[in-house]
N, C-alpha and C positions, 0 to 999 in steps of 0.2 A: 468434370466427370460425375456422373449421378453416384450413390451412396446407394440405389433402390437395389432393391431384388429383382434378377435376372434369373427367372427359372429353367432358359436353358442352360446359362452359366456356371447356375448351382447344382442343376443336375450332373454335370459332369466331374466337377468338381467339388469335394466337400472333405469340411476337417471336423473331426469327430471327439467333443470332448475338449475341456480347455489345455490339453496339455496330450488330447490324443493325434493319432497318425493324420498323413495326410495321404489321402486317397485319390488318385489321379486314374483314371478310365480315360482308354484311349480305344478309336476306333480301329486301326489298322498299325500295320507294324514299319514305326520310320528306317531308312536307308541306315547302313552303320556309324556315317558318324555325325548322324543325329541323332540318334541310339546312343550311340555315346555319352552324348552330349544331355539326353533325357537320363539317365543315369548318375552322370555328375551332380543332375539338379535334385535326382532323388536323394543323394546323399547327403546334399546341402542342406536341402529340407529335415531328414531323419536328424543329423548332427545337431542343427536349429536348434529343432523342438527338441534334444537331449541336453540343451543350453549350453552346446559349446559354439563359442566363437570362431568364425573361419574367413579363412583368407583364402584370395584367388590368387594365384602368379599370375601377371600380366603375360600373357599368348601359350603358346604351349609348347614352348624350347625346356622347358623341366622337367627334369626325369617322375614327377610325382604334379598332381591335379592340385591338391589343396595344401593346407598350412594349417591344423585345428589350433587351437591355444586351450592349453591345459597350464589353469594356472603358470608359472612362471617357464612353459615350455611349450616351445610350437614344435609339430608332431608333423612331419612330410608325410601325406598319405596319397596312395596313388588307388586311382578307383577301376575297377574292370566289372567288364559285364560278363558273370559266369555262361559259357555257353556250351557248345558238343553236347548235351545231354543226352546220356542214356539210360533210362528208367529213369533211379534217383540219382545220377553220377553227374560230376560235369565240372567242369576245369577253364582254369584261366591263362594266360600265356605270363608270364613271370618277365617281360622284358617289354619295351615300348617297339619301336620300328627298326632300335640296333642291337644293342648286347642285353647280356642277362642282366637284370638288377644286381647292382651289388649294396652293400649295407651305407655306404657315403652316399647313396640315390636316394633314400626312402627308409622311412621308418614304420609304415604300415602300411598294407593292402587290403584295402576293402571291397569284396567283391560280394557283388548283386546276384541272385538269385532268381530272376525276373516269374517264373512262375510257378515261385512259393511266397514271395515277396519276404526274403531271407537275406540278410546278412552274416559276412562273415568278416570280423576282424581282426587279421593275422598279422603279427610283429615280423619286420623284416629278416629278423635274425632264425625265424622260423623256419624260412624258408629257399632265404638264398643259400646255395646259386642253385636251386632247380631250376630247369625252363619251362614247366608248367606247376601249377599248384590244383590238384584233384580234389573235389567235394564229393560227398554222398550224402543228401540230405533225405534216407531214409529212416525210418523211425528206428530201428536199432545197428547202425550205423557207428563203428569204432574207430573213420577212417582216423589216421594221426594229424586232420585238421578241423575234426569235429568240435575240438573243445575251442572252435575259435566261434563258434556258431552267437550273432549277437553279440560277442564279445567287447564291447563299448565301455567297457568299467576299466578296460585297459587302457582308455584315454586319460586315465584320472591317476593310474598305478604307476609309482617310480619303477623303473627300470629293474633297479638293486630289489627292490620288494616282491616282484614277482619273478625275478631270478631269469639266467639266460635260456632260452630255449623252452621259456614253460609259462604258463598264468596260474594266477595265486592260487592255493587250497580253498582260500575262502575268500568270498570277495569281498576287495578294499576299500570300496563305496558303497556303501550302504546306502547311501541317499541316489544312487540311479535308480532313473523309473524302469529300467529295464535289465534285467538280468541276462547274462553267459548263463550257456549250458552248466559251466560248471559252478556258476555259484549259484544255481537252482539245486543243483545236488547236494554241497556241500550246506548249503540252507537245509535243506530236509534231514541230512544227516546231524546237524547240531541240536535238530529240533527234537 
């Protein structure tokens, strides 16, 4: 396979920056669970370039999509594609094709934002047992799963250090290239 440049290949596709996003434009809208499945790979992608390691389960009998490794712990994450939108609102179903998630299924939920191009990453213990988990990603927005917004520094935070039911005051990685909502705040406010 050639190495050359492909300019309709690279028009569609391009990564921006040695350690920026990756940018995927898509002509039309695929069937759901290719959707799906474009979703997973978005994640896989974001997680990548955050430098963490990820695992697939082989087929899809697990209650949870991937496997990240955060140093000495792999992290069940199950990925959904935020949908129902209305204005900024918009929700995920909290359970695969049979029951609710429970806390022995999954250790986080990552779910996509498809057009904000938003993540949110929420601790299991967050949120089970609802049967749906609600977003508002508008600009002054206090829903009670706001502060998951980006939240990817949770991959890197012991359990015990950022306490049950909540993420740290301030954030425990300082070396992510990417900040939570709340350690953007909690940054400004020490500054």
């Amino acid at each position: 396979m050639s190495e050359e440049f492909d300019p309709e290949f690279d028009a569609e596709f391009s990564l921006t920056g040695d350690s920026g996003p990756i940018e995927i434009h898509a002509v039309g809208m695929p069937e759901r669970k290719a959707l799906g499945e474009a979703v997973e790979a978005a994640f896989l992608a974001k997680a990548t370039m955050l430098g963490f390691p990820i695992l697939k389960p082989w087929g899809d009998s697990r209650p949870y999509d991937f496997a990240l490794e955060s140093g000495r712990r792999l992290w069940r994450v199950q990925v959904k594609l935020a949908t129902s939108h209305r204005g900024t609102r918009c929700d995920v179903k909290a359970s695969g094709s049979g029951p609710l998630y429970t806390l022995d299924d999954l250790d986080f939920l990552a779910a996509y934002v498809l057009k904000k191009n938003l993540w949110y990453v929420v601790p299991a213990d967050a949120f089970v047992p609802r049967a749906r988990v609600h977003f508002n990603y508008g600009p002054h927005s206090q829903g009670m799963f706001e502060k998951y917004q980006e939240a990817w520094c949770l991959f890197v935070c012991e359990g015990k250090a950022r306490g049950r039911n909540d993420i740290p005051k301030r954030c425990r990685c300082e070396e992510m290239p990417v900040r939570c909502v709340v350690c953007t705040k909690s940054e400004d406010a020490a500054a």
